[in-house]
N, C-alpha and C positions, 0 to 999 in steps of 0.2 A: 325621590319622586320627580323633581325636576329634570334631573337627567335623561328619566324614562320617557316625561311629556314630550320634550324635546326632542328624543329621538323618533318617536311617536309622529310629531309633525311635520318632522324632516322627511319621515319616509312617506308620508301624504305629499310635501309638497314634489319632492323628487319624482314623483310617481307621476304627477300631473306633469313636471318638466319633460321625463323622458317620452311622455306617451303625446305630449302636440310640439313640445321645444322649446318653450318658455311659461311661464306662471309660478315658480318653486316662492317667488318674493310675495306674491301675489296670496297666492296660499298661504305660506309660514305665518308673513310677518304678522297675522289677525288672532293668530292664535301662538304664536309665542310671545308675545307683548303678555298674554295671560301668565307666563312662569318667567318672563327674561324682560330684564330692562332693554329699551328699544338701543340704547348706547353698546349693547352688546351684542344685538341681533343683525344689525346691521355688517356690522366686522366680519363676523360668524358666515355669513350667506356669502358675503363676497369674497371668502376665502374657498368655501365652497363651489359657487357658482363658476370663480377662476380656474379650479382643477378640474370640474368638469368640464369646461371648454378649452382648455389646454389638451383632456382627454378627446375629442372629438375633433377638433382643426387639425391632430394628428395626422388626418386624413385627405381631411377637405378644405387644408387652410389655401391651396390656389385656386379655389372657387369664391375668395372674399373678395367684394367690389371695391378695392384701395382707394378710388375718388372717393366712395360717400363716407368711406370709415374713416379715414384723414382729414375730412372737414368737421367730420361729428367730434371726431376727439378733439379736435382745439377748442372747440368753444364750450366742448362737456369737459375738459381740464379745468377752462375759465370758471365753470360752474362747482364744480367739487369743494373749493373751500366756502363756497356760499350754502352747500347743503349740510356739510360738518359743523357750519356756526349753526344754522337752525336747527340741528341734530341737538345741539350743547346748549343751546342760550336757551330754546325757547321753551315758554310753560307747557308740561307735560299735557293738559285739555286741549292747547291749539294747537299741537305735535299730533292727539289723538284724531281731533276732528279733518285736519289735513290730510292725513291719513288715509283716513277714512272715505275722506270723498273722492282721493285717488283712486280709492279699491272701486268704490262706487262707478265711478265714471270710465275705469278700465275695461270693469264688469260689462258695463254697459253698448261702449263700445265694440268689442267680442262678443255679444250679442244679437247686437242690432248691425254689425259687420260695416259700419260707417268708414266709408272712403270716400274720397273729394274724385267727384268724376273727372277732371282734367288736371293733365300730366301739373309732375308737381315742379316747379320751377327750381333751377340748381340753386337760388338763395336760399329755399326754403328750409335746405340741411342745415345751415348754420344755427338758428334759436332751438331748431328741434335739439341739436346739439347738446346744446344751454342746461334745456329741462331736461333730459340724458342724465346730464352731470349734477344737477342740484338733486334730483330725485335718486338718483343713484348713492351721491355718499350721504343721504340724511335717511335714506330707510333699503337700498339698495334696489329700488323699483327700475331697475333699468326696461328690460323688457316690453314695459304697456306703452312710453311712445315712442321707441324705438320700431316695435312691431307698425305701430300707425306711421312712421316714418314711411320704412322700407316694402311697405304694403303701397304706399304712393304711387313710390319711385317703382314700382312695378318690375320689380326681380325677381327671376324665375325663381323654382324651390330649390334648387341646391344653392344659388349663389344668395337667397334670401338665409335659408339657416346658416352656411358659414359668414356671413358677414354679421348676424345676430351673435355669434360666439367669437368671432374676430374682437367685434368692439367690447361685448362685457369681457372678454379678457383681458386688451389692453387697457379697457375703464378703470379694472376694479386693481388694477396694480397701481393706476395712479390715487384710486381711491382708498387703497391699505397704505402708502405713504405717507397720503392724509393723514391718514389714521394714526399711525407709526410718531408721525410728530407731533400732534395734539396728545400723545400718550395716552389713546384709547383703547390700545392693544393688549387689554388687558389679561393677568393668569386667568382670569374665568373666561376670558375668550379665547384662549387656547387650549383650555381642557372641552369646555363645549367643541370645538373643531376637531379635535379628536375625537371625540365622542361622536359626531355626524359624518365620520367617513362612514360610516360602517351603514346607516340609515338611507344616504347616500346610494352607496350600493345595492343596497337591495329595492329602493326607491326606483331606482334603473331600471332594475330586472322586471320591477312590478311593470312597469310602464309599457316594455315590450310585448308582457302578457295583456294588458289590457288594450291595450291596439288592435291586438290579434284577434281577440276574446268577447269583448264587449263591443257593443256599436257605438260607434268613435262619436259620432253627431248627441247622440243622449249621455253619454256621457260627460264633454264637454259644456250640454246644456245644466246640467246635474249642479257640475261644477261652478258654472258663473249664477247659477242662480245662488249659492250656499254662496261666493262673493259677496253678494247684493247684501245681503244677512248679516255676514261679520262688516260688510265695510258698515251699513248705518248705525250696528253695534257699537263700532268704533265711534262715528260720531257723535251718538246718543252718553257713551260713556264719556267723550271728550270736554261735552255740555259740563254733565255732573262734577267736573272737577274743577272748570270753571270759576 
C-alpha cells in the first residue's frame, strides 16, 4: 500500500513539474509525509529531481547563467549541512509546522506573483543561496526560492529553466553526499527510487498532455490553491504533536 501511494504522488507531483518546471517538492512532500518518514522523502526527490535535470540540461545546459548558479552554490553548499541537522535533530511538530509554512508561503507567493520591482542587486544572490541550501537538504524545497530568486534577476525563459535545473542538479549531488555521510541513504530509499522512476515517467508524459490540454492558468490556480490546504494541514498537524 505504501509503494502504491507513493508512486501515486510521485506521478501528481511529476506531472505538476513537467507541465510549469518546478513544484514535484512542493507537491510530494504534503502528502508523502502521509506514508514516508520525511528522512526518507527528502533523499528520494533529490535523487529523482537530479535525473530529471540531468535529463533536460542535456540540451539546454549552455543556456545556464554560470554567474548566479556559482554564487548560489557556495553559500547553498554552506547551507546543506545546516538543513540535514534540522532534517535529524529536530522534533517532528516543529519539522511539520516549518514545513508547512514554507508550502504556505510558496503557495502564496505563485499566487499573488510577488516580485520586488527594482532590479535585484548582485549581493542579493548569495543568502538567497543560504536558504536554497538549508531548504533543499532538510525537505528538498529547492525550487520556491530559487524561482523568487531568478524571477528578480530577470532571466529570459530559456536561460531561467536551464539555470533552475543547472543548480538543483549540482544542489542535490552536494545534498546526496550529505546524505551519504550522515548514513541516510538508506535501503528503503533505494527501493522507493526505484520504484519512482517509473511514476516519474509517466508524471512527464502527463504534464506535456496537460499543457496542451487543459488551460494552464486554472490549472495552476487549481494547484496552489490544494497547496494552501495541505501546507496549513501540515502546520495544524505539526501543533498536535507538539
Amino acid at each position: 500500500m505504501t509503494l502504491f501511494a507513493t508512486a501515486l504522488f510521485l506521478v501528481l507531483a511529476f506531472t505538476v513539474q513537467s507541465a510549469f518546471g518546478f513544484g514535484a517538492a512542493l507537491i510530494s512532500i504534503p502528502l508523502l509525509t502521509l506514508v514516508l518518514p520525511i528522512t526518507q522523502i527528502t533523499p528520494l526527490l533529490a535523487m529523482l529531481s537530479m535525473l530529471l535535470s540531468a535529463a533536460i540540461l542535456k540540451n539546454h545546459w549552455r543556456s545556464i547563467n554560470r554567474d548566479i548558479t556559482w554564487r548560489l552554490l557556495i553559500t547553498a553548499s554552506i547551507g546543506v549541512p545546516f538543513g540535514i541537522s534540522f532534517l535529524v535533530f529536530v522534533n517532528e511538530g516543529v519539522v511539520k509546522i516549518t514545513l508547512g509554512a514554507v508550502v504556505v508561503l510558496s503557495s502564496l507567493n505563485a499566487l499573488l506573483a510577488l516580485t520586488p520591482s527594482t532590479p535585484m542587486p548582485a549581493n542579493a544572490v548569495w543568502p538567497f543561496g543560504f536558504v536554497i541550501g538549508v531548504l533543499g537538504a532538510a525537505y528538498n524545497l529547492i525550487g520556491a526560492p530559487l524561482v523568487l530568486c531568478l524571477q528578480w534577476a530577470r532571466l529570459q525563459a530559456e536561460e531561467f529553466r536551464a539555470t533552475m535545473h543547472g543548480v538543483s542538479l549540482l544542489l542535490n549531488v552536494v545534498i546526496l553526499i550529505g546524505f551519504a555521510t550522515g548514513g541516510l541513504l538508506s535501503k528503503a530509499t533505494l527501493i522507493n527510487f526505484s520504484t519512482g522512476l517509473i511514476p516519474m515517467i509517466i508524471g512527464g508524459l502527463l504534464g506535456n498532455l496537460v499543457i496542451k490540454k487543459v488551460n494552464a492558468e486554472q490549472f495552476r490556480l487549481m494547484v496552489y490553491l490544494i497547496l494552501l490546504v495541505m501546507g496549513f494541514s501540515l502546520i495544524f498537524s505539526g501543533i498536535g504533536v507538539l
